[in-house]
C-alpha positions in Angstrom: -80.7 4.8 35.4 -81.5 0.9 35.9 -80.4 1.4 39.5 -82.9 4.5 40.2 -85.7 2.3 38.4 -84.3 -0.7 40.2 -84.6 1.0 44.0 -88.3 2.5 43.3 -89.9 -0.5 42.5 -88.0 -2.4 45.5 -89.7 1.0 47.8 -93.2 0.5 45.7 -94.5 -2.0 47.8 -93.5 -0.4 51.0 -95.0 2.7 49.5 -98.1 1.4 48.6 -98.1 -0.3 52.0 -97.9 3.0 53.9 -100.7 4.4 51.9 -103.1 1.7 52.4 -102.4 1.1 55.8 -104.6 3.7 57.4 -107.7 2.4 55.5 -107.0 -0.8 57.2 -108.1 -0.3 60.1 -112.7 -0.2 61.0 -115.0 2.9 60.4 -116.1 4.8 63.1 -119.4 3.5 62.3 -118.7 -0.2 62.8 -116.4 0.5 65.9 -119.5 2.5 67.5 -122.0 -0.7 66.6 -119.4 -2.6 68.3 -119.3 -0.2 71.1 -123.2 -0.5 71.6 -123.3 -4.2 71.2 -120.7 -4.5 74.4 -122.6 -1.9 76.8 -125.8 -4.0 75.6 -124.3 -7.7 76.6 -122.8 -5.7 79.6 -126.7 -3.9 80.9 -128.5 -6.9 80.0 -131.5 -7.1 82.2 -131.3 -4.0 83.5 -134.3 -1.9 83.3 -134.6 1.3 80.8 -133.9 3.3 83.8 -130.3 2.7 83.6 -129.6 5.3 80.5 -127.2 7.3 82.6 -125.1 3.9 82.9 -125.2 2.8 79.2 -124.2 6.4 78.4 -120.9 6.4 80.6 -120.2 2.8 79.3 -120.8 3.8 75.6 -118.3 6.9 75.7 -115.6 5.4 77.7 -115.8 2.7 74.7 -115.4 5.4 72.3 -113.1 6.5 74.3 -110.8 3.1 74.6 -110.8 3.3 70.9 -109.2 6.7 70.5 -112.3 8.8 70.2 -114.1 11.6 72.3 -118.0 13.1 72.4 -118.4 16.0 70.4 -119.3 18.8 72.6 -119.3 21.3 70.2 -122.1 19.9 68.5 -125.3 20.7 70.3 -127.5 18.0 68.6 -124.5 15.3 70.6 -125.8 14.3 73.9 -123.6 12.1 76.4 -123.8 8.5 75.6 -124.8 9.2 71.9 -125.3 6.6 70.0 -124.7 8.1 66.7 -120.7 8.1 65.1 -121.0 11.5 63.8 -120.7 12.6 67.3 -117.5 11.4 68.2 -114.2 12.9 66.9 -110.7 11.8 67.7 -109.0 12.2 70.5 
């Protein structure tokens, strides 16, 4: 009996480990803001016109970080800037 109680609190921290691990790691929201703040030190002093370019450079950060555009949802256009619109990969 000591030994069973003995080998679960030797696993508990492990344990607990493993189940706080994935809420380690940054929102989508905050790895979005940082997407946007790299495509905006990347297009600085470009003119407006240059949308199609910050759009491409937005999603393929999303996309470095394991997320995708969601196409499915029609309010989601490409380059959104908003994190509801990009599910994982």
């Amino acid at each position: 009996m000591i030994r069973r109680i003995a080998a679960a609190a030797a696993s508990f921290p492990v344990l607990s480990l493993a189940l706080l691990a994935p809420g380690c790691g940054k929102n989508l929201d905050s790895l979005m803001w940082e997407c946007q703040l790299d495509v905006q030190k990347g297009n600085a002093g470009k003119s407006s016109e240059a949308r199609e370019e910050r759009a491409r450079d937005i999603e393929a950060c999303m996309a470095g970080r394991g997320y995708r555009l969601d196409v499915a949802n029609r309010a989601c256009q490409a380059g959104a800037t908003n994190s509801t619109c990009y599910v994982t990969k």
